[in-house]
C-alpha positions in Angstrom: 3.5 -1.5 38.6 6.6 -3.3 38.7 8.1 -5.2 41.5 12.0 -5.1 42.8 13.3 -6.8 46.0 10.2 -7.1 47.2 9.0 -3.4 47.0 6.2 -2.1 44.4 7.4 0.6 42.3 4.9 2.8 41.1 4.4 5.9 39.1 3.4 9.3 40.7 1.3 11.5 39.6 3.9 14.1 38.6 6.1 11.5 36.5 2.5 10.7 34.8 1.7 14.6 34.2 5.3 15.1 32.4 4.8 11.7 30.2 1.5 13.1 29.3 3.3 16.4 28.9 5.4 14.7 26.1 2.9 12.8 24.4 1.2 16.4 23.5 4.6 17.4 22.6 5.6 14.7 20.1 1.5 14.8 19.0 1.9 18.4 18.4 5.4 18.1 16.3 3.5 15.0 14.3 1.1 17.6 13.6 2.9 20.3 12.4 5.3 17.7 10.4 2.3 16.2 8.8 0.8 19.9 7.8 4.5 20.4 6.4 4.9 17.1 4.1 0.9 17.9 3.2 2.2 21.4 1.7 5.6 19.7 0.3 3.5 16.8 -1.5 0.6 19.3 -2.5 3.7 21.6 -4.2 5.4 18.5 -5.9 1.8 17.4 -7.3 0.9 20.8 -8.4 4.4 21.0 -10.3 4.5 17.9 -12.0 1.0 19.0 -13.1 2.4 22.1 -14.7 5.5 20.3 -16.1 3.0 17.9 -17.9 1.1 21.1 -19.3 4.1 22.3 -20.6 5.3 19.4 -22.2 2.0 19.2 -24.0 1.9 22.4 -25.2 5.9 21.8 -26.5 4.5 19.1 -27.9 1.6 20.5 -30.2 3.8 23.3 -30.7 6.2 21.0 -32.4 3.6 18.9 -34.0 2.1 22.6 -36.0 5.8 23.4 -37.1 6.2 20.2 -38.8 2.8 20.7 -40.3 3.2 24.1 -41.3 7.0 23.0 -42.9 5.2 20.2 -44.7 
């Protein structure tokens, strides 16, 4: 509680219920944005993965045709 010209100021019960109201709200949208950069990070990881596959497999490939021209 705070104090102003000699009066306590207090919180009600109903300013309490909508601040608790909007925690859950922001804790809910925190949620959901974590889920989304989860799915975003988990798609960036699995394509780096295939862009290394592929440069391996350019790389052997390039590694028999200088084999086969020698």
């Amino acid at each position: 509680m705070a104090q102003q010209s000699g009066q306590v100021v207090g919180i009600g019960p109903e300013a309490l219920t909508v601040g608790l109201d909007d925690v859950e709200h922001t804790t809910s949208q925190l949620e959901e944005a974590t889920q989304t950069l989860r799915a975003f990070l988990q798609h960036v990881q699995q394509a780096a993965e295939a862009r290394q596959q592929w440069a391996a497999e350019k790389a052997a490939e390039i590694a028999q045709d200088y084999l086969d021209e020698g």
